[in-house]
N, C-alpha and C positions, 0 to 999 in steps of 0.2 A: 309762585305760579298758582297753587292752588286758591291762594286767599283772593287772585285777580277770580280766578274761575267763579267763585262764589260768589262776589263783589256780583259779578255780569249776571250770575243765573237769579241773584236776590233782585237784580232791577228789573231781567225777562219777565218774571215769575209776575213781579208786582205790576208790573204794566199792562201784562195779558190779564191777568185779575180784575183791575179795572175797568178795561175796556171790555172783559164779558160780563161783568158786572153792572156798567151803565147800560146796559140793552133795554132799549124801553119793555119791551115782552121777554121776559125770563122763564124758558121754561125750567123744570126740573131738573133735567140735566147742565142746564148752565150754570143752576146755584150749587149743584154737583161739583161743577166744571170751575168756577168760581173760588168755592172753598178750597177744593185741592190744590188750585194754582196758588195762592193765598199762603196754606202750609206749609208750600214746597220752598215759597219766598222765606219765611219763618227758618226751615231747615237749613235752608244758603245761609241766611245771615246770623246763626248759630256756630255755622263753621266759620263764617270770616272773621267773627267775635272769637272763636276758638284760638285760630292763627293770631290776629289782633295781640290777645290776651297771654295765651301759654304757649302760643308757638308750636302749636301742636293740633290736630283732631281729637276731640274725646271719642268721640262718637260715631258710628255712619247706619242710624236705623232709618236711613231714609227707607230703608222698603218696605219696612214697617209702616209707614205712612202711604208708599204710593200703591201697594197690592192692596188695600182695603179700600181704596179712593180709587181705585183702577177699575175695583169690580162693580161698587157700588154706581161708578159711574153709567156702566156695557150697562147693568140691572136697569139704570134710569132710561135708558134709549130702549130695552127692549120689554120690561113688565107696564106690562098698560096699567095707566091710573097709578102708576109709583108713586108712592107719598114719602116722605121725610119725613122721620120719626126720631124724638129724642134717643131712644132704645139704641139709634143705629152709631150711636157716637162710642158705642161701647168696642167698637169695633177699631178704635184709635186707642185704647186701653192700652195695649203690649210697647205702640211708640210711646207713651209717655211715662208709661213707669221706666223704660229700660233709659230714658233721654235724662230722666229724673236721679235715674242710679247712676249715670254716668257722671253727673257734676257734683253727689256727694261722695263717689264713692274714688274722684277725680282720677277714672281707670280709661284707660286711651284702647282703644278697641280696632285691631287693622281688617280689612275684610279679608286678608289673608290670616289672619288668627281659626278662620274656619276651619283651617284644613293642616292644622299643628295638633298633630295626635297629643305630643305632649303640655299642649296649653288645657289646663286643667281650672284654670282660679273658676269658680262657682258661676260669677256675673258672665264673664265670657261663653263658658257654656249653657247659661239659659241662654243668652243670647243668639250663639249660632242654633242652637234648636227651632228656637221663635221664629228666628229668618229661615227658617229652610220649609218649616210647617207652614208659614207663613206663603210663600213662593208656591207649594204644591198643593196649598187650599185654595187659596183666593184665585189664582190662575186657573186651576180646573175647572173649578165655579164657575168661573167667567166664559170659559170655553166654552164648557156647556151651556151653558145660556144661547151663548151664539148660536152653537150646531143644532138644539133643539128650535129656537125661535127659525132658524134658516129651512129648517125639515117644517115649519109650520105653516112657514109663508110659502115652501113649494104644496103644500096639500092644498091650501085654500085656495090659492090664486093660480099657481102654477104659470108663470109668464115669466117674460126675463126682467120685466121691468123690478119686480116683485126682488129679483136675485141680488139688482143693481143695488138698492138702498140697503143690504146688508153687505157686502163686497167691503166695502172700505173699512165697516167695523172686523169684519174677518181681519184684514190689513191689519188693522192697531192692534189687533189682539196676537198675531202671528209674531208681529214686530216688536213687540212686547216682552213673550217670550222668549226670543232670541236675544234680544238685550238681555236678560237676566240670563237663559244661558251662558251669553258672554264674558258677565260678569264673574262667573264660576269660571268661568276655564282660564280667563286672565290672573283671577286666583290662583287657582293649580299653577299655571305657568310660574308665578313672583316667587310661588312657594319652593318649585321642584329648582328653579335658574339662577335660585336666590339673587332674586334682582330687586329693584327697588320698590319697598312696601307700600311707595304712595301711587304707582301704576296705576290698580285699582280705585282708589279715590278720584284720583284725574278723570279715569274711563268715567265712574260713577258721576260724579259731576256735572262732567261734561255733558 
């Protein structure tokens, strides 16, 4: 099941990728918008390779990837004159070493391993730190971005029209965080139900 999952999310990924990609006028957000969708194909078809291969997941830092691609994105729609900057690639650092550690160190990582007081091995635990710092920096970040650009356009303009073209980015950023929410508590639940460890994967995936 899950290696169909992957299969489907690597072709979604690469298609929406393209298709924002060929747009004759690209702004900055679409090449944002672009490369993320791009990575996230890269992450599927890591896992279908995984399954494929050893029959197993090594890995699941995809958040690691999509909360710095999440915020850099909110940043590109609301900092005027947003430039892309080699500097900012630094900000994928933590996905690639821990994706790196994963296949020499060939440690299979569940996202319920977060929440196993007694999972101690070293990798695991830098990892769940990264994902949780991770989750409470880049989201905040991004929040605020929102709440202050939203308090900026009601100063300036003060109209509803003004309200309407941030509305939706509230939405993605709301929706956002409830998905990673979710993620957590479907963890707590596999953990406390002992039910089945790939729950979370599927949800995540999916």
């Amino acid at each position: 099941m899950m290696e169909t999952i992957a299969w489907v999310g690597f072709s979604q990924s690469i298609f929406a990728a393209i298709l924002i990609g060929s747009k004759k006028e690209n702004s900055v957000a679409d090449k944002i918008l672009t490369a993320w969708l791009s990575l996230l194909g890269i992450e599927f078809f890591t896992c279908a390779i995984d399954y494929r291969i050893f029959g197993k997941p090594l890995l699941s830092s995809s958040f690691l990837l999509i909360n710095p691609a999440f915020y850099l994105y909110v940043k590109s729609l609301i900092v005027k004159d947003f430039r892309l900057k080699w500097v900012q690639l630094l900000h994928l650092a933590p996905y690639v070493v821990f994706e790196t550690l994963a296949y020499t160190l060939y440690e299979q990582f569940l996202p319920e391993s977060l929440f196993r007081f007694e999972f101690v091995h070293w990798y695991g635990l830098l990892l769940s730190i990264a994902t949780v710092l991770s989750w409470v920096h880049y989201n905040s970040a991004g929040a605020a971005l929102v709440i202050r650009h939203r308090q900026r356009l009601f100063n300036e303009y003060s109209n509803i029209e003004s309200n309407k073209k941030i509305t939706w980015l509230y939405f993605i950023v709301i929706f956002y965080n409830l998905y990673c929410l979710t993620v957590v508590i479907t963890g707590v639940l596999v953990l406390f139900w002992k039910a089945d460890f790939l729950i979370p994967f599927v949800f995540n995936y999916s």
